[in-house]
N, C-alpha and C positions, 0 to 999 in steps of 0.2 A: 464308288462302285454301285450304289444304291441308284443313285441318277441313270447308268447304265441299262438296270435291270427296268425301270420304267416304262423304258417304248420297246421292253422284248413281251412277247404274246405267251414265251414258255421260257424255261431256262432247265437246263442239266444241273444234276444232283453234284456234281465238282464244280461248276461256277459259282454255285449257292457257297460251297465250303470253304471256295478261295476267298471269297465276297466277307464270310463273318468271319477267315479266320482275319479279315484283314482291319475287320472294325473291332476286332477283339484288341489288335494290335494297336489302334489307334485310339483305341478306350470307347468308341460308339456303341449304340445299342446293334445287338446280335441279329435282329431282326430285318433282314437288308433287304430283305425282296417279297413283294406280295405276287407275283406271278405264279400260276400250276409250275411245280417243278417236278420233272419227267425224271425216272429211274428207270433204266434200261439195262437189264444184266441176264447174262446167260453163263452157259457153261463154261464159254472161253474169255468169256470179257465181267471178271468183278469187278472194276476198278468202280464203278459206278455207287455198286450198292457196298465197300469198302465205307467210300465218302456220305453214300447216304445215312449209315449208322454211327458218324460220328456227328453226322447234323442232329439225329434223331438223339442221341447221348447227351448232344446237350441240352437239346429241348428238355430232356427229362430233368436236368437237376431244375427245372423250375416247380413251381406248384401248380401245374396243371396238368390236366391228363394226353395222353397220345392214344388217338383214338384212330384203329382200323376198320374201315366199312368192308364188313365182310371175311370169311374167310380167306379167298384170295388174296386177298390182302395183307392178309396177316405175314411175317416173316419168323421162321422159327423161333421159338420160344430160347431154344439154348441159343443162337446167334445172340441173340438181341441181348442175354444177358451175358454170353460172354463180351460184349459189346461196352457193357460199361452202363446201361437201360437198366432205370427201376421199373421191374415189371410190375411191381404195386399201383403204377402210372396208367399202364397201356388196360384202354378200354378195347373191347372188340365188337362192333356194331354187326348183330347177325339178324333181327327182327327186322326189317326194311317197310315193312307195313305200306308196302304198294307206292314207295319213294324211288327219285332215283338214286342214283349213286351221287350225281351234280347235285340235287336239290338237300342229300345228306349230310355233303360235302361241307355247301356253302350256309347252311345252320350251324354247321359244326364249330365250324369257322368265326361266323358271325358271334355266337353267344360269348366267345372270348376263356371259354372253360378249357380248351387243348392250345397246346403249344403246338401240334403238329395233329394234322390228319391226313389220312393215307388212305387211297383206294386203288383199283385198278381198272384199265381201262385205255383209250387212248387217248391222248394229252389232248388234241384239239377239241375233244368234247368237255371236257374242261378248261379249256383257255375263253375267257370270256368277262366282260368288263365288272361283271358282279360277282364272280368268283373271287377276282385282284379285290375288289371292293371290300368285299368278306374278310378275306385274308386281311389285308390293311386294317379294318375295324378291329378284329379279335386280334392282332399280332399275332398270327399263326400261321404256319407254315403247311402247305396245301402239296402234297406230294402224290401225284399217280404212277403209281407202277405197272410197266408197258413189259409183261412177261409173254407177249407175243412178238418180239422184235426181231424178225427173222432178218431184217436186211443188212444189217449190220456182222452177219456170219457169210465169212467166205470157205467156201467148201471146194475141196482140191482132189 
């Protein structure tokens, strides 16, 4: 599945989940995919951010932090811990000091201290060959959350 995720430029928050529960199953390392992985969830469709907090769950039993750029970013405090998240992990990046969100991302990433970092935004400004880079270096997990997804609501 890892080969798969290779020549994708994004992937969905349930591909990533199918992918590590399946290296889990085969005893491989959990860490299957360095591409942005896109979180897209609204009022009628959780199935997304469901699977994205169980990615995020496991990141956390590691020793590193899960770090959100920003408050948008952030995902409520009680989800996350009804979720099975040590929230003793999750950092919350709000000083930006004239950075972007890509340039926070892929430090984030790069230094190797998060198992997962999270912002928002839309996926293609983070799909890019140094991002995946990032991610592959630090073994983390580069997730944007797309809370403006309006095309995916069909209205009757």
């Amino acid at each position: 599945m890892a080969a798969y995720f290779e020549h994708q430029n994004t992937v969905s928050a349930s591909q990533v989940y199918k992918a590590t529960f399946a290296a889990q199953t085969e005893g491989t390392s959990s860490h299957t995919v360095s591409c942005p992985i896109e979180v897209s969830f609204n009022d009628e469709s959780q199935a997304q951010l469901a699977y994205f907090l169980r990615i995020l769950k496991q990141a956390s039993q590691q020793n590193r932090w899960i770090m959100f750029i920003g408050q948008n970013a952030l995902i409520d405090k009680n989800l996350l811990k009804s979720a099975g998240i040590d929230l003793n992990k999750v950092l919350v990046l709000t000083n930006k000091k004239g950075k972007t969100d890509q340039e926070l991302m892929e430090k984030a990433l790069r230094c190797g201290n998060c198992s997962a970092v999270i912002a928002t935004g839309d996926i293609q400004h983070f799909a890019s060959y140094t991002m995946r880079e990032a991610s592959d270096s630090g073994a983390s997990y580069a997730f944007v959350i797309n809370r403006n997804d309006r095309s995916q609501i069909t209205y009757h």
